[in-house]
TORKOL-4160 file (C-alpha; in steps of 0.2 Angstrom, whole numbers, padded with zeros to 4 digits, m for minus):
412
<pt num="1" X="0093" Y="0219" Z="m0064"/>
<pt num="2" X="0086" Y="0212" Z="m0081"/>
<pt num="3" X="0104" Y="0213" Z="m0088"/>
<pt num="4" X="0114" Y="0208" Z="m0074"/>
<pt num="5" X="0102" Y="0191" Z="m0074"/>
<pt num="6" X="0104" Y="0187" Z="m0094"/>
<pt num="7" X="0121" Y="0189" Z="m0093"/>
<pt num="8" X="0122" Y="0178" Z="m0076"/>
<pt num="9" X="0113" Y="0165" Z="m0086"/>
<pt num="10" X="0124" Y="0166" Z="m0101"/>
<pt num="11" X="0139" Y="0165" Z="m0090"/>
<pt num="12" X="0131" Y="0150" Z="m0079"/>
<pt num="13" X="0129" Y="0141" Z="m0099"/>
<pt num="14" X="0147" Y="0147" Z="m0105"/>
<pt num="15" X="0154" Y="0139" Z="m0087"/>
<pt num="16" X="0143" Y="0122" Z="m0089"/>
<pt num="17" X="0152" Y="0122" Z="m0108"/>
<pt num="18" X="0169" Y="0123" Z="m0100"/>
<pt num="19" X="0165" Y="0110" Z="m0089"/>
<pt num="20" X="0158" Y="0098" Z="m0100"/>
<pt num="21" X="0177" Y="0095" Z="m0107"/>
<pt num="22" X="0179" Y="0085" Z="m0094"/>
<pt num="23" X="0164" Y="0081" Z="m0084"/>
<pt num="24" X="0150" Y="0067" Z="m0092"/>
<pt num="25" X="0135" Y="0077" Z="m0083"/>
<pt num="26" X="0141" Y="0094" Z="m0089"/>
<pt num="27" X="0143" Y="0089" Z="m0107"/>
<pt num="28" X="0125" Y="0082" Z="m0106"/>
<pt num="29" X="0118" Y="0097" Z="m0101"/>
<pt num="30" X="0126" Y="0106" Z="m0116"/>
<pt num="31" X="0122" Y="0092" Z="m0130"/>
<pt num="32" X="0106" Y="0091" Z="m0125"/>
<pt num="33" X="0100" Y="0106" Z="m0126"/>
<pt num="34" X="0108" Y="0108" Z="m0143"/>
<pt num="35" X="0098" Y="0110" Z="m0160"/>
<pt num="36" X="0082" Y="0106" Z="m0148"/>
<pt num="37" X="0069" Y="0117" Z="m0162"/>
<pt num="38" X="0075" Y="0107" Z="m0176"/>
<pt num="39" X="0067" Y="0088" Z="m0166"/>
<pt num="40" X="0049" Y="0097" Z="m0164"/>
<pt num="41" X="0040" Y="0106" Z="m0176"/>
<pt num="42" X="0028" Y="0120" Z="m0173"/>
<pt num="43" X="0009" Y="0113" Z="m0172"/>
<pt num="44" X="m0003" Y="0128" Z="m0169"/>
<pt num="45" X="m0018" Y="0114" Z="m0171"/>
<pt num="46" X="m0015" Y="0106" Z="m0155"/>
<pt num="47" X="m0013" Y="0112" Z="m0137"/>
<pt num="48" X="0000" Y="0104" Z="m0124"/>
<pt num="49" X="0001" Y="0104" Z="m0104"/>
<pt num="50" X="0019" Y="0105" Z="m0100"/>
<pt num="51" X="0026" Y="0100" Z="m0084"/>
<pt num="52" X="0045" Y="0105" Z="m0081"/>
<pt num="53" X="0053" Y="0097" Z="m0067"/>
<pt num="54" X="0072" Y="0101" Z="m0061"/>
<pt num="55" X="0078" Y="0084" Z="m0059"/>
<pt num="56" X="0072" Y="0065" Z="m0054"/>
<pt num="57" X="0067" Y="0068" Z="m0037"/>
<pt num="58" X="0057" Y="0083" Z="m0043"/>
<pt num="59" X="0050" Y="0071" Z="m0057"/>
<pt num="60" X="0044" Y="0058" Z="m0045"/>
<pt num="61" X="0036" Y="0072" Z="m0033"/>
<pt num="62" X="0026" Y="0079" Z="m0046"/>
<pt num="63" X="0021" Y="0059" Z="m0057"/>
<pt num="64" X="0004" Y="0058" Z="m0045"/>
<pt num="65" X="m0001" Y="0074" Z="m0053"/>
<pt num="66" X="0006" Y="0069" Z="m0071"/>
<pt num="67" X="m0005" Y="0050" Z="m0067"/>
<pt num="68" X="m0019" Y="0061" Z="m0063"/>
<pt num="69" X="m0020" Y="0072" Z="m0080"/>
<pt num="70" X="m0016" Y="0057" Z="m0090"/>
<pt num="71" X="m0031" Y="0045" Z="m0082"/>
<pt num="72" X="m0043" Y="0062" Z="m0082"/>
<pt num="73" X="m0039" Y="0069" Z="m0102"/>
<pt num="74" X="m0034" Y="0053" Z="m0112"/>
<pt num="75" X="m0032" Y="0065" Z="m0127"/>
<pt num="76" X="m0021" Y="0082" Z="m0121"/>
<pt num="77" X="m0003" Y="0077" Z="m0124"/>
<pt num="78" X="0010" Y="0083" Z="m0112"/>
<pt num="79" X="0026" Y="0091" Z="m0112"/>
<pt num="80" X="0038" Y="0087" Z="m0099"/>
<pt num="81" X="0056" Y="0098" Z="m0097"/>
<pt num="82" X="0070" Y="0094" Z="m0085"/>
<pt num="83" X="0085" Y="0106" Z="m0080"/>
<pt num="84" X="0095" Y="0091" Z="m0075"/>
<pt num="85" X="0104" Y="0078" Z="m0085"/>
<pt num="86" X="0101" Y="0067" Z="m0068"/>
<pt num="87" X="0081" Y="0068" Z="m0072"/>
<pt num="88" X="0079" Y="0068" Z="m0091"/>
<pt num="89" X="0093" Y="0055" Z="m0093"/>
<pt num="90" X="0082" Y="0042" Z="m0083"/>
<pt num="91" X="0066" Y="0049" Z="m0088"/>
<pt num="92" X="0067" Y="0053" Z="m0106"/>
<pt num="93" X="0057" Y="0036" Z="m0111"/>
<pt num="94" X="0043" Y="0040" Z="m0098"/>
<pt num="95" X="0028" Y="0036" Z="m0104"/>
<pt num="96" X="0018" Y="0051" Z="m0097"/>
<pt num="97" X="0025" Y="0062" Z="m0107"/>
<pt num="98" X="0022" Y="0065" Z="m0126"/>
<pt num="99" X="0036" Y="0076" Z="m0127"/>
<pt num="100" X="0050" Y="0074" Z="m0116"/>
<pt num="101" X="0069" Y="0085" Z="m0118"/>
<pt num="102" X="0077" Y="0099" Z="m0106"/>
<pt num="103" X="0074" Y="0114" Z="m0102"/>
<pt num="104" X="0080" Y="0126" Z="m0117"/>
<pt num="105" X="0093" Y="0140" Z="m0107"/>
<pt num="106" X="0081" Y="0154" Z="m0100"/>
<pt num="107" X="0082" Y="0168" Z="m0115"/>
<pt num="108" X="0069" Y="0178" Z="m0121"/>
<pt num="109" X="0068" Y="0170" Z="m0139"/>
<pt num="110" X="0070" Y="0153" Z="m0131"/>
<pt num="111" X="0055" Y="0156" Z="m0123"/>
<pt num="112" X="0044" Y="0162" Z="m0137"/>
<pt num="113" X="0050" Y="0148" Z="m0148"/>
<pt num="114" X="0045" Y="0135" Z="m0135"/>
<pt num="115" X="0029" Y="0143" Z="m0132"/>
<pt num="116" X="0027" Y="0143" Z="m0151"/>
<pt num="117" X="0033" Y="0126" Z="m0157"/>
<pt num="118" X="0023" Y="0118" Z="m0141"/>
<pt num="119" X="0009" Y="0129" Z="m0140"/>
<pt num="120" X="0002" Y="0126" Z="m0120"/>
<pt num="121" X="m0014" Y="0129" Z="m0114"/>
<pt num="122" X="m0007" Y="0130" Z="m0095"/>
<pt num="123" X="0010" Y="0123" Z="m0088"/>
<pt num="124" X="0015" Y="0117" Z="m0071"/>
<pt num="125" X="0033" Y="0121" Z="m0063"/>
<pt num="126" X="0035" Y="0110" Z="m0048"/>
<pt num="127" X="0045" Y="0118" Z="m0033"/>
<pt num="128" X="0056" Y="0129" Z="m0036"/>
<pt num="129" X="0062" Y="0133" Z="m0052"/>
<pt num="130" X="0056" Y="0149" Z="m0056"/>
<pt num="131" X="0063" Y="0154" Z="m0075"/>
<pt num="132" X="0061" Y="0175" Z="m0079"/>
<pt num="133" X="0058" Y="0173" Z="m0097"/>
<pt num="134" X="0048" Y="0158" Z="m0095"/>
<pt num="135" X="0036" Y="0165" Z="m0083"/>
<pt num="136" X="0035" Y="0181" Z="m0092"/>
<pt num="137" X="0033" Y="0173" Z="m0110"/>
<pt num="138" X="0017" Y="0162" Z="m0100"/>
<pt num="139" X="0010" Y="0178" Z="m0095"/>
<pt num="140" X="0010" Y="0188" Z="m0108"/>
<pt num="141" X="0003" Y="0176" Z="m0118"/>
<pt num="142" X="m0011" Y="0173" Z="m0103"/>
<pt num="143" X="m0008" Y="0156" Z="m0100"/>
<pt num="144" X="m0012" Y="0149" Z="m0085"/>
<pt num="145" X="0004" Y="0145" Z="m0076"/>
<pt num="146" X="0005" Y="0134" Z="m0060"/>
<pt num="147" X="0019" Y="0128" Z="m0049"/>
<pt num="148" X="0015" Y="0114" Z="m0035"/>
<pt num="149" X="0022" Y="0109" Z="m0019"/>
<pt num="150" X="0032" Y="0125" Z="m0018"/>
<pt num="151" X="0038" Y="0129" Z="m0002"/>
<pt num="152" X="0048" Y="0145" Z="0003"/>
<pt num="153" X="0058" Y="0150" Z="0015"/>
<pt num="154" X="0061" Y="0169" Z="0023"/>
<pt num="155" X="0080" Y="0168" Z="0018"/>
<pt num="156" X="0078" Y="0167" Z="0000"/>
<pt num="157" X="0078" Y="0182" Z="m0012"/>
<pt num="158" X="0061" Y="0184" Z="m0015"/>
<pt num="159" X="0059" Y="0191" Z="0002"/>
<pt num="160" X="0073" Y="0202" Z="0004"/>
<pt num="161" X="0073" Y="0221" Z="0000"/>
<pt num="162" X="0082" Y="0221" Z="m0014"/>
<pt num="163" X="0075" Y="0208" Z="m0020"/>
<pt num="164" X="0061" Y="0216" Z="m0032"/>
<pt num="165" X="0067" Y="0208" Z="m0048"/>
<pt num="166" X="0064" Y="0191" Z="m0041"/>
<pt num="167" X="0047" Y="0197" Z="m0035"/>
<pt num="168" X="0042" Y="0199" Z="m0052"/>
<pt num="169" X="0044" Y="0183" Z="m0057"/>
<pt num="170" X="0032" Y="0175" Z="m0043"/>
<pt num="171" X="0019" Y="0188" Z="m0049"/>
<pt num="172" X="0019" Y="0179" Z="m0066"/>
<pt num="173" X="0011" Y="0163" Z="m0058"/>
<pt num="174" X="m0008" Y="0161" Z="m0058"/>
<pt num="175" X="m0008" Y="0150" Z="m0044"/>
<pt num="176" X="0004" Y="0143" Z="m0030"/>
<pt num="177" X="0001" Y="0127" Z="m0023"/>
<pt num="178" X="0010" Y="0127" Z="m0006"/>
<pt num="179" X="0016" Y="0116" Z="0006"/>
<pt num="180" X="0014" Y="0123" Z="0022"/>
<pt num="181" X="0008" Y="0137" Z="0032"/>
<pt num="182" X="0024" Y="0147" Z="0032"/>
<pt num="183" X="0025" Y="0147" Z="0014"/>
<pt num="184" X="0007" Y="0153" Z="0011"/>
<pt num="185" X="0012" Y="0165" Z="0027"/>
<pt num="186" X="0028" Y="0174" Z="0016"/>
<pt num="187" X="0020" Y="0174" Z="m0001"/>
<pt num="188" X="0007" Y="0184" Z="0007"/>
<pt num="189" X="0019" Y="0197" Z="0015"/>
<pt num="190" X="0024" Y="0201" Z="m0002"/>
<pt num="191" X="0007" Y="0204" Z="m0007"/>
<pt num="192" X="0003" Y="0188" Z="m0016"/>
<pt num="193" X="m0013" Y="0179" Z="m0010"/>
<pt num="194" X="m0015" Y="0167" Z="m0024"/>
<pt num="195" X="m0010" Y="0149" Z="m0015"/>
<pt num="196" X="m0017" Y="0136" Z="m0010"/>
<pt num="197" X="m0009" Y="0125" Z="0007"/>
<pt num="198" X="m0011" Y="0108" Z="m0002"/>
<pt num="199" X="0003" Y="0099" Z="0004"/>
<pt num="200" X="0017" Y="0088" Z="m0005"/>
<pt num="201" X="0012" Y="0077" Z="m0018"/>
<pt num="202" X="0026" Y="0067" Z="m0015"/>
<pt num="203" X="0017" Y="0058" Z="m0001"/>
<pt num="204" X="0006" Y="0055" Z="m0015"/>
<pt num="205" X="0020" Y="0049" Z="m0025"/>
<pt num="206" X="0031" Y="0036" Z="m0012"/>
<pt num="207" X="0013" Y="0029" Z="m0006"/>
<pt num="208" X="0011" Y="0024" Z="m0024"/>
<pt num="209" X="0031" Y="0018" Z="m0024"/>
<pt num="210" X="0028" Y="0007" Z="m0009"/>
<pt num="211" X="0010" Y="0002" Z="m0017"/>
<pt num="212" X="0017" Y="m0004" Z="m0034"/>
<pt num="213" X="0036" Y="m0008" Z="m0027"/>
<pt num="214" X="0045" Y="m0020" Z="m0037"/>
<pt num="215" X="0050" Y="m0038" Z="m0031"/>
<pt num="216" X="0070" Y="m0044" Z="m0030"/>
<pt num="217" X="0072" Y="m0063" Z="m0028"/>
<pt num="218" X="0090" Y="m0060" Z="m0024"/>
<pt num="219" X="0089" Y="m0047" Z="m0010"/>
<pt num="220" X="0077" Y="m0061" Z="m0001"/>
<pt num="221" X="0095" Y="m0073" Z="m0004"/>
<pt num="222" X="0103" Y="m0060" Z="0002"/>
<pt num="223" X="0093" Y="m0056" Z="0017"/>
<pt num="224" X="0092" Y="m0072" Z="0022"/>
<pt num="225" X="0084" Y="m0071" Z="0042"/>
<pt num="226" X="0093" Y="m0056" Z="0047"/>
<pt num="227" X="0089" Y="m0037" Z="0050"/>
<pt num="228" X="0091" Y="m0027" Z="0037"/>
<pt num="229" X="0099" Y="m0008" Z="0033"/>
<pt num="230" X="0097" Y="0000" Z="0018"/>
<pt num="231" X="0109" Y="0014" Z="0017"/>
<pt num="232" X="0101" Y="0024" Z="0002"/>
<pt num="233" X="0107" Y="0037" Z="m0008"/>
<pt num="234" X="0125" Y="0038" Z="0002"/>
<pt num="235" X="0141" Y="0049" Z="m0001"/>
<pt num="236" X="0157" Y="0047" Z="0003"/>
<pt num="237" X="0156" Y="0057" Z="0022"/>
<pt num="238" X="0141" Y="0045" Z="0024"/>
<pt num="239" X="0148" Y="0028" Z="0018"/>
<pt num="240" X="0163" Y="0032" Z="0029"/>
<pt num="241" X="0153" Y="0034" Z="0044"/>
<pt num="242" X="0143" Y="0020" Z="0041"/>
<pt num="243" X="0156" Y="0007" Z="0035"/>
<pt num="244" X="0162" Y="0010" Z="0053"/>
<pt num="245" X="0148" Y="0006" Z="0061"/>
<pt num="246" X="0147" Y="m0010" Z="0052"/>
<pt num="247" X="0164" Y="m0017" Z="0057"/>
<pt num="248" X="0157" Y="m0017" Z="0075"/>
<pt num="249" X="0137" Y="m0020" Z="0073"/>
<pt num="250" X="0128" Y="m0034" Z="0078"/>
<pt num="251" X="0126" Y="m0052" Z="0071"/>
<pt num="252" X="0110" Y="m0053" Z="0064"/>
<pt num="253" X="0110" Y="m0037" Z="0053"/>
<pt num="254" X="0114" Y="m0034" Z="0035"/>
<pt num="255" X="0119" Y="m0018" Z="0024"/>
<pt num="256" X="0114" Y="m0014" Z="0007"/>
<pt num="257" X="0121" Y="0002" Z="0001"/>
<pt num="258" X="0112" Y="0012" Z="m0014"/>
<pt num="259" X="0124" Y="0025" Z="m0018"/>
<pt num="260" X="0120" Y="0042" Z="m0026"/>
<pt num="261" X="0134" Y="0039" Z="m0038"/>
<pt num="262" X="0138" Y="0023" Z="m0046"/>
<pt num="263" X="0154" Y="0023" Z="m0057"/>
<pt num="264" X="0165" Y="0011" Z="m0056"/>
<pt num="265" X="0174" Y="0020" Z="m0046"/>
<pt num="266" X="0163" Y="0026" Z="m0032"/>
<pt num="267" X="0157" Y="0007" Z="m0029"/>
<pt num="268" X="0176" Y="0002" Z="m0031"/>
<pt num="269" X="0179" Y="0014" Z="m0014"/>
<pt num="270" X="0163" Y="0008" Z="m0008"/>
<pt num="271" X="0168" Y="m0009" Z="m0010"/>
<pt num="272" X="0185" Y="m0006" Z="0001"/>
<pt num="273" X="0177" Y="0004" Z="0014"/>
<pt num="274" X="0165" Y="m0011" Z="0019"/>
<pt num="275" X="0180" Y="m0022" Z="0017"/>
<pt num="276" X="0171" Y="m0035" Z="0025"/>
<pt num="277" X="0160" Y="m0046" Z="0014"/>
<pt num="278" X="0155" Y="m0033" Z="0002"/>
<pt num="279" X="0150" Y="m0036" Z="m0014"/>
<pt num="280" X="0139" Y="m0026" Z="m0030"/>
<pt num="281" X="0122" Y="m0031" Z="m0032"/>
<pt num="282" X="0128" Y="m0037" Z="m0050"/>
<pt num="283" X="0138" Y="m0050" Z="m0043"/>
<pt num="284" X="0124" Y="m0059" Z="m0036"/>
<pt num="285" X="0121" Y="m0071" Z="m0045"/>
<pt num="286" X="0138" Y="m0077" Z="m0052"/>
<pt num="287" X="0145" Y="m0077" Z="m0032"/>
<pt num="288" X="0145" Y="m0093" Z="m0021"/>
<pt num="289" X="0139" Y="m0091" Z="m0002"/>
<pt num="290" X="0129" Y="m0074" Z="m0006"/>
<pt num="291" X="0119" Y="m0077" Z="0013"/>
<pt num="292" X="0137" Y="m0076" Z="0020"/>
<pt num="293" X="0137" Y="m0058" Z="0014"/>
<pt num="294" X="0136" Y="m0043" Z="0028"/>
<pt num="295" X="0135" Y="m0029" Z="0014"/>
<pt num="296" X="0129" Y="m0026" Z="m0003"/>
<pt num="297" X="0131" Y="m0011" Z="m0013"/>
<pt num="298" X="0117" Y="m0009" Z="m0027"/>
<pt num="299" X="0128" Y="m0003" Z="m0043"/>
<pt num="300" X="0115" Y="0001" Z="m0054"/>
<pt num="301" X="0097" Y="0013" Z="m0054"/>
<pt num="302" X="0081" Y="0012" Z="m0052"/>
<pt num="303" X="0081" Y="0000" Z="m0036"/>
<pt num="304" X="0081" Y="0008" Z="m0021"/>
<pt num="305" X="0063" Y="0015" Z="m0020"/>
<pt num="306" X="0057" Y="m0005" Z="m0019"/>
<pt num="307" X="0072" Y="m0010" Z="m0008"/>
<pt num="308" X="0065" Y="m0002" Z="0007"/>
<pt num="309" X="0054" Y="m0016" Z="0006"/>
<pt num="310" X="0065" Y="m0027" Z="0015"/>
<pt num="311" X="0072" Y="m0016" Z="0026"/>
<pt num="312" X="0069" Y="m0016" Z="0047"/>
<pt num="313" X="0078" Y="0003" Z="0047"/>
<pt num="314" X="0086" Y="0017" Z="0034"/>
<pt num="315" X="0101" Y="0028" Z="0033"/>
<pt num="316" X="0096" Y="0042" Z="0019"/>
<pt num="317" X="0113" Y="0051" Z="0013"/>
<pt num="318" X="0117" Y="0068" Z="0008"/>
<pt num="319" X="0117" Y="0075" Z="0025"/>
<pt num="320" X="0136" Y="0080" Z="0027"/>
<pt num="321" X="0136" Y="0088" Z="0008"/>
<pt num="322" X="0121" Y="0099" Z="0000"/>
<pt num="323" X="0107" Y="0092" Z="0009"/>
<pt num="324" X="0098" Y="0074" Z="0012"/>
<pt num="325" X="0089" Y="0065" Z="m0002"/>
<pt num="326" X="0075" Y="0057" Z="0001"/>
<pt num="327" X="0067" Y="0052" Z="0018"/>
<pt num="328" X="0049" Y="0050" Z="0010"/>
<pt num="329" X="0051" Y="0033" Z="0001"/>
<pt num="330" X="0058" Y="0024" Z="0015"/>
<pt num="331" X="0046" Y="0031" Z="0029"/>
<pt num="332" X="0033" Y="0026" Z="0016"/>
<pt num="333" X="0039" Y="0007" Z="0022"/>
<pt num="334" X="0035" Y="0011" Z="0040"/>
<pt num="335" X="0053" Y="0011" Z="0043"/>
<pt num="336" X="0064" Y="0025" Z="0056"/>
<pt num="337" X="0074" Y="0036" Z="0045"/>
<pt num="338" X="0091" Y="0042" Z="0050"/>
<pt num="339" X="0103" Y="0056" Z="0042"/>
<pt num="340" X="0114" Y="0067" Z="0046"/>
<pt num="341" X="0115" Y="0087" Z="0049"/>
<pt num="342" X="0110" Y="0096" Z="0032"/>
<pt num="343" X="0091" Y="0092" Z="0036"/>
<pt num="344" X="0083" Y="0111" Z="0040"/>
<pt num="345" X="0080" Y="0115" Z="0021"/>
<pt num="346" X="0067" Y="0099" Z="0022"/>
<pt num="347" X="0052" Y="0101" Z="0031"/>
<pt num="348" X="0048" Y="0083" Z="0030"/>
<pt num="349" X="0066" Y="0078" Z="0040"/>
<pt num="350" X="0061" Y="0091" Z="0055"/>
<pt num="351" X="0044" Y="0084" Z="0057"/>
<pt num="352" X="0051" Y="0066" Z="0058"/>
<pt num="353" X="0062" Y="0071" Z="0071"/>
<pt num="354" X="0048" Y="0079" Z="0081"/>
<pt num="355" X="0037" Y="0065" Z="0081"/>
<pt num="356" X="0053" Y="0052" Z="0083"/>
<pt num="357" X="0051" Y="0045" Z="0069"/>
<pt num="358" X="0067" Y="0049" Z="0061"/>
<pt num="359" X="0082" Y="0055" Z="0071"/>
<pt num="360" X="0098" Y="0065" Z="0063"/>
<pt num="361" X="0116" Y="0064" Z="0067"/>
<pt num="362" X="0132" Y="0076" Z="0069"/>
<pt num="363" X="0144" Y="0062" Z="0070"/>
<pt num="364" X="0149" Y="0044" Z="0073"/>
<pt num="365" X="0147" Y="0042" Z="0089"/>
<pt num="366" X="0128" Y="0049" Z="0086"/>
<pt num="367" X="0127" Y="0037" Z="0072"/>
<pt num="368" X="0134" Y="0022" Z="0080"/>
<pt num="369" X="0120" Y="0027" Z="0096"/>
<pt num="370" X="0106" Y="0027" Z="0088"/>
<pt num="371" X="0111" Y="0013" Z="0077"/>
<pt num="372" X="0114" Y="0001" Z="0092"/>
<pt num="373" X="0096" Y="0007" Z="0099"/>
<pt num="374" X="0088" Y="0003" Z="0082"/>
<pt num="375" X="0097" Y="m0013" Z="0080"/>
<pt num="376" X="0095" Y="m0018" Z="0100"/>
<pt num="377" X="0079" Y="m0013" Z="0106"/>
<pt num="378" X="0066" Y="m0020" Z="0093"/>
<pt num="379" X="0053" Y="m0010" Z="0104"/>
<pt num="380" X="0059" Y="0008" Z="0101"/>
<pt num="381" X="0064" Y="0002" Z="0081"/>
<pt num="382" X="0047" Y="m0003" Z="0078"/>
<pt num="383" X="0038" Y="0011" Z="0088"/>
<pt num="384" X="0048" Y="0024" Z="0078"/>
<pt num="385" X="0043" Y="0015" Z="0062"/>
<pt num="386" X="0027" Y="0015" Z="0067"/>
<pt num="387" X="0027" Y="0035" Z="0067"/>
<pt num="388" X="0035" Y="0037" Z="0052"/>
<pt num="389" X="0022" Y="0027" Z="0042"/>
<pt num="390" X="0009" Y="0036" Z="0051"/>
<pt num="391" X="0015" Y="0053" Z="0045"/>
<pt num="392" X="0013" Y="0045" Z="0029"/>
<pt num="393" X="m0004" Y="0042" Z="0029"/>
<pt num="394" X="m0008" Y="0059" Z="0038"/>
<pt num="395" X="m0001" Y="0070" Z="0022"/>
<pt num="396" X="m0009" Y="0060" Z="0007"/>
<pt num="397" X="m0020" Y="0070" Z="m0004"/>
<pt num="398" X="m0012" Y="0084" Z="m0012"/>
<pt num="399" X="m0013" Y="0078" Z="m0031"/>
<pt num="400" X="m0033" Y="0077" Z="m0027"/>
<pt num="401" X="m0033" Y="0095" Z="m0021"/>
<pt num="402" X="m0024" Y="0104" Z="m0036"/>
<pt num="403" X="m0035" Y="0092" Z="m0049"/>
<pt num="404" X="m0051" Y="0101" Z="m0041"/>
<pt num="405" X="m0041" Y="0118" Z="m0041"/>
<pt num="406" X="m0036" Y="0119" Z="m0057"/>
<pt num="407" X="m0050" Y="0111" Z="m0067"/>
<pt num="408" X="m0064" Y="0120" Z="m0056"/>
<pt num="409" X="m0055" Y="0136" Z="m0061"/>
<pt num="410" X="m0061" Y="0135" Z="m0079"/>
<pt num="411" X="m0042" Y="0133" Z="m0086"/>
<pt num="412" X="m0049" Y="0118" Z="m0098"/>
């Protein structure tokens, strides 16, 4: 199994190459990974905590925990990795991270030299990314390796017969920091009993959002008196639903769209979808009668985790392609959250629509229901706002609990 996995991984590289010929994220990937040994030198002196993250969303999941070390040891440094171009591209300037660059691909020597040029004294892996060299190069150099919020789920390889390679990987980990019952449940039918149920720290993480949101003059313009919908982190199965909806809903209520993509040419679609009044969030300022807008698409990044500050109700995308984004920043707002059918993988989606306080969708005439109940009966809007934000409030704390965890487990 070794074998078969190093060359799956050199083949997954070789295809991302291929790719990259014509594809902006794929060449990214490739060129960032490129000469990464010669930008950092060795430095045997000093000891690091890394923190590797797959993307942004992982990123901002596991910033409480990052907020945490850097208030509590002012002098450690930190090293932060990404797999994604979508995480490291935003986050490369972060100022919680000393060292910031990707992942290097998942080979033996690649791992010794990363272990040797930034020398951890433990490392955190958040979620799910589990790396075999990685993991093993941590161990059998003893140190301490974490991963937080993890969360499993019976279908994946870890838990299948065959599945004993990938087993070994997971006993490489010192601790697990879990999110739910279940997941402590499966790791200990594979023998594995050191976890912890502490929860998501991203409810740690969009408390924090909505705590320091930022403020946008010109979404107030926009908004004027009327409701609001932010429609965040849409795609194209999304934004055609919705646009739909629009052409019929109620005077009274606004649209701003935050799409997942922004090129020019995704908002350019955008734009003739919502045919009606739409405009981009950059032609604000230079566009007479903005207040007489119905729709406005954000065409840049770094909004929408403030935006659901003005909002009276949320759409959160992803549901008709490879899974919703994220639900927790607008709930965070006490807003109802609404998405379509790719929501099992996410626990945080099937508790919202337990309590109702979030409610998913097959179709449009599902969407254009419970749209036309959130946008007519203020009562049932505000209720289910009400439950969302309390769901909020009930889950804080799990930065607080790894903090003692770890540091009272002598790893400093």
């Amino acid at each position: 199994m070794p074998i078969i996995y190093n060359i799956g991984i050199k083949f997954y590289y070789f295809l991302i190459w291929v790719v990259s010929f014509f594809n902006k994220k794929a060449n990214l990937w490739i060129e960032g990974r490129k000469n990464w040994r010669l930008r950092f030198k060795p430095d045997s002196s000093k000891k690091n905590i890394w923190f590797h993250f797959a993307s942004l969303g992982e990123f901002e999941q596991g910033k409480p925990l990052l907020q945490a070390l850097r208030k509590r040891f002012i002098d450690k440094k930190i090293v932060i990795t990404f797999f994604s171009p979508s995480g490291y591209e935003v986050r490369k300037n972060s100022l919680l991270g000393d060292h910031i660059l990707y992942l290097p691909l998942d080979t033996s020597k690649n791992a010794k030299d990363f272990i040797k040029i930034f020398n951890p004294e433990m490392a955190f892996f958040n979620k799910y990314e589990y790396w075999n060299h990685f993991f093993l190069e941590l161990k059998k150099q003893e140190i301490p390796l974490y991963v937080t919020s993890s969360i499993f789920r019976k279908e994946q390889l870890f838990f299948k017969p065959y599945g004993g390679f990938y087993r070994k990987i997971l006993e490489c980990v010192t601790h697990f920091f879990v999110q739910n019952q279940t997941s402590a449940g499966l790791l200990k039918s594979i023998g594995l009993n050191n976890f912890t149920i502490s929860g998501d720290t991203r409810f740690d993480s969009v408390t924090d959002l909505a705590q320091n949101r930022k403020v946008f003059p010109l979404i107030d313009k926009f908004k004027g008196d009327n409701k609001l919908f932010i429609c965040g982190s849409t795609w194209l199965e999304d934004e055609k639903l919705l646009s739909n909806f629009i052409s019929t809903s109620p005077k009274g209520w606004k649209f701003i769209f935050a799409p997942h993509e922004i090129s020019e040419t995704n908002i350019k679609n955008l734009k003739k979808l919502c045919a009606e009044k739409a405009m981009g969030y950059s032609e604000i300022e230079s566009t007479p009668g903005v207040e007489k807008r119905r729709v406005l698409i954000i065409d840049n990044i770094g909004m929408l985790s403030s935006l659901y500050a003005y909002a009276d109700a949320a759409y959160i995308g992803g549901g008709f392609g490879n899974g919703i984004h994220n639900t927790l920043e607008a709930a965070a707002y006490a807003l109802p959250v609404v998405f379509g059918p790719k929501h099992q993988k996410f626990k945080e989606a099937i508790d919202l629509v337990a309590l109702e306080g979030g409610f998913a969708i097959n179709n449009q005439d599902e969407l254009n229901k419970i749209f036309n109940q959130l946008t007519f009966d203020d009562g049932f809007r505000k209720k289910a706002g009400r439950i969302a934000g309390n769901y909020i409030k009930e889950n804080v704390g799990a930065t607080g609990i790894i903090m003692n965890e770890v540091f009272d487990m002598g790893t400093t």
